[in-house]
C-alpha positions in Angstrom: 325.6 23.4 -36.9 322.7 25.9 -36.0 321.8 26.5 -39.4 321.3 22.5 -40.1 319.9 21.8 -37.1 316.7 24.0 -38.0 316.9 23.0 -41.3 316.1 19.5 -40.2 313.9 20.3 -37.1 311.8 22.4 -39.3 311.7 20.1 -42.2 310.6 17.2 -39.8 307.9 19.0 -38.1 306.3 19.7 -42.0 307.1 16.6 -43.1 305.3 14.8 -40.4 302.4 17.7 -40.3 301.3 19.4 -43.7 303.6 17.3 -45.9 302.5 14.0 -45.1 299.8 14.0 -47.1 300.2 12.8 -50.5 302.1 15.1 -52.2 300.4 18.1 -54.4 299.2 17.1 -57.8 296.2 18.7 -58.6 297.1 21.9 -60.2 295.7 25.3 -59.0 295.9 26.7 -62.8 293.7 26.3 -65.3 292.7 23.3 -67.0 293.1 23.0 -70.9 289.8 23.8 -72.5 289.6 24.3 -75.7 289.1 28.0 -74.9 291.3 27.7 -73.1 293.9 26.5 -75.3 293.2 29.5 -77.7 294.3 31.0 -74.6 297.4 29.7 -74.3 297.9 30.6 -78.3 297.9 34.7 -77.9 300.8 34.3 -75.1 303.9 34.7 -75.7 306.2 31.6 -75.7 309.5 30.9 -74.5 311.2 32.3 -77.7 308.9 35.2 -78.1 309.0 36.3 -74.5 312.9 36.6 -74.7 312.0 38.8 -78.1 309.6 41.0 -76.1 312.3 41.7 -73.2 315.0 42.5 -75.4 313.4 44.8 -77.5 312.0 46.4 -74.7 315.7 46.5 -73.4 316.9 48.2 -76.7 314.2 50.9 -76.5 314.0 51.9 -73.0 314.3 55.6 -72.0 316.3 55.0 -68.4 318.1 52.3 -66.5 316.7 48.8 -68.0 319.1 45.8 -67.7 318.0 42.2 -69.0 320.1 39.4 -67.7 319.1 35.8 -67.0 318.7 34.1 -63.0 321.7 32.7 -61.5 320.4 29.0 -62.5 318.8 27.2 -65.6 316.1 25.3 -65.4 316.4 21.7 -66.2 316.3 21.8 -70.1 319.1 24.6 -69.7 316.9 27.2 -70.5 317.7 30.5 -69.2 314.9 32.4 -66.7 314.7 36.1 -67.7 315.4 38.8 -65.1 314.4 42.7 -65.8 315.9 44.9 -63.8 314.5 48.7 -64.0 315.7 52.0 -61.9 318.8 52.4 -59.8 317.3 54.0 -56.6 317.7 53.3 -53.2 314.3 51.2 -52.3 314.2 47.7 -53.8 311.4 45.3 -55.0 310.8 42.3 -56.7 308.2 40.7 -57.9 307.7 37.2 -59.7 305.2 35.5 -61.8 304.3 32.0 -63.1 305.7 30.0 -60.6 303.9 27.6 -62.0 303.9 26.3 -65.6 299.8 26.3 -66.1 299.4 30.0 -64.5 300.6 32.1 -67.3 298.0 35.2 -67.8 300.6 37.3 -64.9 303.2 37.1 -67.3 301.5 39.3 -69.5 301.1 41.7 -66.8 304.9 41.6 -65.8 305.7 42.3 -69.3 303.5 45.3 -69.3 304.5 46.4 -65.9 307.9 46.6 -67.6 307.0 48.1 -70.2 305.3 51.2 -68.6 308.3 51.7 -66.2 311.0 51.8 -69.2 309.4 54.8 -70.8 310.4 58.3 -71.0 307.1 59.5 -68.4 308.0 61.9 -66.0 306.3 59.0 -63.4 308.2 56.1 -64.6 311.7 58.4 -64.5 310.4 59.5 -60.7 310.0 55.8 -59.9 313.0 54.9 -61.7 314.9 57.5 -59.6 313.5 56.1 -56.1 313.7 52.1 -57.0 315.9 49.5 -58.1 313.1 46.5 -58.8 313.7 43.5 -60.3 310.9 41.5 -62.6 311.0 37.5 -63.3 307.9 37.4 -65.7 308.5 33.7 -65.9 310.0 31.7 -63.2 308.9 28.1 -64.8 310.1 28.5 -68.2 309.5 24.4 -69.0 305.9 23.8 -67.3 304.9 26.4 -69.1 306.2 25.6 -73.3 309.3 23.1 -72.8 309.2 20.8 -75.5 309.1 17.6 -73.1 306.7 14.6 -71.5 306.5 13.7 -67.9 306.9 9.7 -67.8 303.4 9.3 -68.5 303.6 11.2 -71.8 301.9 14.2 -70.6 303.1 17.5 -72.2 303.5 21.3 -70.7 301.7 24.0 -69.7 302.0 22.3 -66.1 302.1 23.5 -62.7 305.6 21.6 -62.0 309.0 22.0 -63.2 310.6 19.3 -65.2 312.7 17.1 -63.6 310.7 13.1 -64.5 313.6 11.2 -62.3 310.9 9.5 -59.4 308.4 7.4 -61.6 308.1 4.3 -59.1 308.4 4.0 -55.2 308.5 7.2 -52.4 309.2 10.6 -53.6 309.8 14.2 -52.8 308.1 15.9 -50.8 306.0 18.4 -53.3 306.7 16.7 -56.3 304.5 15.0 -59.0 305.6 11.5 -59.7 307.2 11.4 -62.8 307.3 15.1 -63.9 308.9 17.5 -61.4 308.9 19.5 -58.6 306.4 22.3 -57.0 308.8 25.6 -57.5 306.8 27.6 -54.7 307.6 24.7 -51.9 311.3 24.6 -52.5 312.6 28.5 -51.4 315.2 28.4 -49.1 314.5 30.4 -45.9 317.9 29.7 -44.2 319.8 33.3 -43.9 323.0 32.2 -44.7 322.0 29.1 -46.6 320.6 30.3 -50.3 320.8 26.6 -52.4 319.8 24.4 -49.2 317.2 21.8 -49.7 314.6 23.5 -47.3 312.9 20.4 -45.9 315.8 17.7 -45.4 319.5 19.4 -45.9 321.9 19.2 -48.6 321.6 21.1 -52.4 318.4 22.0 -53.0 317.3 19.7 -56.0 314.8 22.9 -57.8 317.0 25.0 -60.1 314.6 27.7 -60.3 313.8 28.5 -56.8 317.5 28.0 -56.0 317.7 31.4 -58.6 314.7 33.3 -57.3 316.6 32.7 -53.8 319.8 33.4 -55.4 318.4 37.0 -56.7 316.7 37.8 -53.3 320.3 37.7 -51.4 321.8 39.8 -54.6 319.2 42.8 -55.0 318.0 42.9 -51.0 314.3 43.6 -51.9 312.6 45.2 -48.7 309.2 44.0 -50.6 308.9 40.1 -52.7 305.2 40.0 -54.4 304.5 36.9 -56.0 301.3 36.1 -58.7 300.0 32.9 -59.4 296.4 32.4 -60.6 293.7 30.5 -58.8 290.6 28.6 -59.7 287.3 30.3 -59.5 285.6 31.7 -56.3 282.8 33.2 -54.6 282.5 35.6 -51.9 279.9 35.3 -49.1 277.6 37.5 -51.8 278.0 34.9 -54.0 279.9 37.4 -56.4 283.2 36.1 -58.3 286.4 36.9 -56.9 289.0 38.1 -59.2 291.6 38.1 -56.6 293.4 36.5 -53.6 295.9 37.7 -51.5 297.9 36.8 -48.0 301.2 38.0 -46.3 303.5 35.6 -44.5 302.4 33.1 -41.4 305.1 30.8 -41.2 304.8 31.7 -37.2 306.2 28.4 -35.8 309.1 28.8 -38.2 309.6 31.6 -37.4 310.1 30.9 -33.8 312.1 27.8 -34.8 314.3 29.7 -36.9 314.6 32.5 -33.9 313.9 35.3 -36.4 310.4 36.5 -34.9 311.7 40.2 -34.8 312.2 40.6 -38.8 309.6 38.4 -39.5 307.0 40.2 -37.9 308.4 43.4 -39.1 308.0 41.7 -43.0 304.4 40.5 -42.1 303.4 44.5 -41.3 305.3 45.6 -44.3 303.5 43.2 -46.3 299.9 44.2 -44.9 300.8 47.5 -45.9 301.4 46.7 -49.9 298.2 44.4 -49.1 296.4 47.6 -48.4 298.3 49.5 -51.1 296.8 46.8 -53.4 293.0 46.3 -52.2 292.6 50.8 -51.7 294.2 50.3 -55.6 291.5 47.8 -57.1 288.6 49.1 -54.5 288.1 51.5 -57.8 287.8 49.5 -60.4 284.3 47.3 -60.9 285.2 44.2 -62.0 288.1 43.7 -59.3 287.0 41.9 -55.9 289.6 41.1 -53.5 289.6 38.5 -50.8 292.3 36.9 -48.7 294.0 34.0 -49.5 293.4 30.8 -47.3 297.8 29.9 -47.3 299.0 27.4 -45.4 302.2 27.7 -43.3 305.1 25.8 -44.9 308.0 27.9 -45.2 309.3 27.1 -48.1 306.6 29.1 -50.0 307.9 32.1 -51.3 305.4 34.3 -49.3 306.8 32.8 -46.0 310.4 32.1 -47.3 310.8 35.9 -47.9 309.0 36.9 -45.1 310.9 34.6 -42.5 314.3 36.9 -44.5 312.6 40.1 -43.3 311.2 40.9 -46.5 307.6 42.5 -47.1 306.6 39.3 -48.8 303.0 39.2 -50.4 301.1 36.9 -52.5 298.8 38.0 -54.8 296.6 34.7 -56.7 294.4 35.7 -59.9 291.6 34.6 -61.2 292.3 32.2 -63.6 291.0 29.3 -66.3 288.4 31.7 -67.7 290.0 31.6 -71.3 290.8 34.4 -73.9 287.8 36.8 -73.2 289.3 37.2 -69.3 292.3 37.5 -70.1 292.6 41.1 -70.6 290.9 41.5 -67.3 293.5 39.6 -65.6 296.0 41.5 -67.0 295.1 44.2 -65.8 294.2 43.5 -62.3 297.7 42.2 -61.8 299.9 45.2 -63.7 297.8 47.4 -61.4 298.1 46.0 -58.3 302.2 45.8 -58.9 302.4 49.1 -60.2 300.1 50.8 -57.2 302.7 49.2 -54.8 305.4 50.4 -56.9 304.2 53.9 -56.9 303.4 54.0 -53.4 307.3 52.8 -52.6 308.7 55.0 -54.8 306.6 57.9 -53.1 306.9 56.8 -49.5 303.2 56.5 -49.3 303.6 52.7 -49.1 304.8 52.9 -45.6 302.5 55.2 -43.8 299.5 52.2 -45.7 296.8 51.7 -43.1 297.3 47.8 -42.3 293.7 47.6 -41.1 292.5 47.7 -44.7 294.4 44.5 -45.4 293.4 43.0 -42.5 289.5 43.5 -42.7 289.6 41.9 -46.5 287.0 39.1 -46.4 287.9 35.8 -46.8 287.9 34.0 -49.9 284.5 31.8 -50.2 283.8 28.8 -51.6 285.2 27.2 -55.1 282.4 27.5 -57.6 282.6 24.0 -58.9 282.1 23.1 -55.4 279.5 25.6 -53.7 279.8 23.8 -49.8 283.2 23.8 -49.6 286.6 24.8 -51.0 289.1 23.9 -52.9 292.1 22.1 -52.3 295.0 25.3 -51.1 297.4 24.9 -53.4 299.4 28.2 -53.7 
């Protein structure tokens, strides 16, 4: 009775606050250019990111198991889960969320790739962690061979899922295409598949299965990428990256868990700080904090409200082919820095004042006196 009581009390208070606005349609990924779309060509698609995994699987030097999430998406498509090491210290860490953000994939695979070869580092960090990799949470925004009910095709921020075309809908969801994935995350303890905002099943396969994984593999650290637009900082210079840790505050409260959540918010500072001390070094990267808003059912809060070190980390993105290498490579080395640093211990002796003096993240190029719509 507890446990649905805060689901509703919770779910009221963001349904009447944040939620009542329209809900989110205007994707925070890139828009199809035609660059753009020769973008999307030199990724990987469904079929060929399956290929990647398993031959990665069939040559790997130390523990590497690929399995598929606890849920299909809606099409029946299965989500593919690495799972690298066997040691004590867990992490996990997600990409593509949404459909139309799909240069971190690239870097999950090749995060995956370093860590399943016979290096003495990879075999150290093998040896210290169990972490677990979903290079693609939104296998149907991204390549699914459908249309929304307006005849609209993938790569899309939503899932798919086309069954509210007239009259209210969801909360987070695009009429007549699907649900947000990074709204729907169940933060209740004991209750993994609850609808987060209003009770019963949760209607989103795929967070139900990122949820479902968290409760199985216990990560002490959750780090999410998504890409954003394209920024400025108070320089005027491009950011290449965003990031926040949890503050889902009120929820926390609500939910009585202040204890572990603030205990996951300084956990999270400190793979913040693992991240920015990381990408200080290299020239093109420029890191800023993330503007997130506060609803819990983001998987930065949702985890962080479990007691996990939960972080979100928000590329560039929509700069087309030439970038994408760039991008790549900002993300694989942020993950692997904080993998390194948890394997080692270092993570947890992280100065949390480094994360906490980043600058904030400026103004949206295409509109230089303001910003953008948040949209994580």
């Amino acid at each position: 009775m507890k446990t649905c009581l805060s689901i509703i009390a919770i779910g009221s208070l963001i349904l009447t606050g944040l939620v009542s606005a329209a809900p989110q349609s205007k994707p925070n990924g890139p828009s199809l250019t035609d660059e753009q779309n020769m973008s999307l060509a030199a990724l990987r698609s469904y079929e060929q990111l399956w290929h990647t995994l398993e031959q990665l699987d069939r040559s790997a030097k130390g523990e590497f198991v690929l399995s598929s999430a606890p849920r299909v998406s809606n099409t029946g498509r299965e989500i593919p889960v690495v799972t690298i090491g066997s040691g004590p210290r867990r992490i996990m860490v997600i990409a593509q969320q949404h459909g139309n953000e799909y240069v971190v994939s690239e870097a999950m695979i090749e995060l995956a790739r370093d860590l399943s070869s016979n290096s003495k580092e990879s075999s150290a960090i093998r040896d210290a962690l169990t972490l677990t990799i979903v290079p693609r949470v939104n296998v149907d925004g991204f390549d699914a061979s459908v249309e929304d009910a307006f005849g609209n095709t993938p790569p899309w921020r939503q899932n798919y899922d086309p069954f509210c075309v007239t009259g209210p809908c969801p909360a987070f969801y695009q009429r007549g295409r699907g649900y947000d994935i990074n709204r729907y995350h169940s933060f209740i303890e004991d209750s993994p598949e609850v609808d987060p905002y209003v009770g019963g099943p949760n209607p989103v396969p795929e967070s139900v299965a990122m949820r479902l994984l968290f409760d199985e593999f216990q990560p002490s650290v959750v780090i999410d990428f998504h890409h954003q637009g394209s920024y400025v900082d108070a320089e005027g210079k491009l950011i290449t990256g965003s990031t926040m840790w949890p503050n889902a505050t009120s929820a926390a409260e609500a939910l009585g868990v202040v204890d572990q959540f603030e205990d996951g918010v300084e956990l999270a500072k400190k793979v913040v700080s693992v991240m920015a001390t990381e990408l200080d070094q290299y020239g093109y990267a420029n890191l800023t904090l993330y503007p997130g808003t506060t609803t819990p059912g983001i998987a930065r809060n949702a985890y962080g409200l479990l007691g996990a070190g939960s972080v979100l980390f928000e590329m560039r993105g929509g700069i087309g082919t030439k970038g994408n290498g760039y991008i790549t490579k900002t993300a694989y080395s942020a993950a692997k820095a904080v993998v390194a640093a948890m394997a080692d211990g270092t993570l947890f002796d992280a100065d949390i004042a480094i994360a906490e003096n980043l600058p904030p993240r400026g103004p949206g190029i295409g509109a230089p006196n303001e910003e953008a719509e948040e949209v994580e």
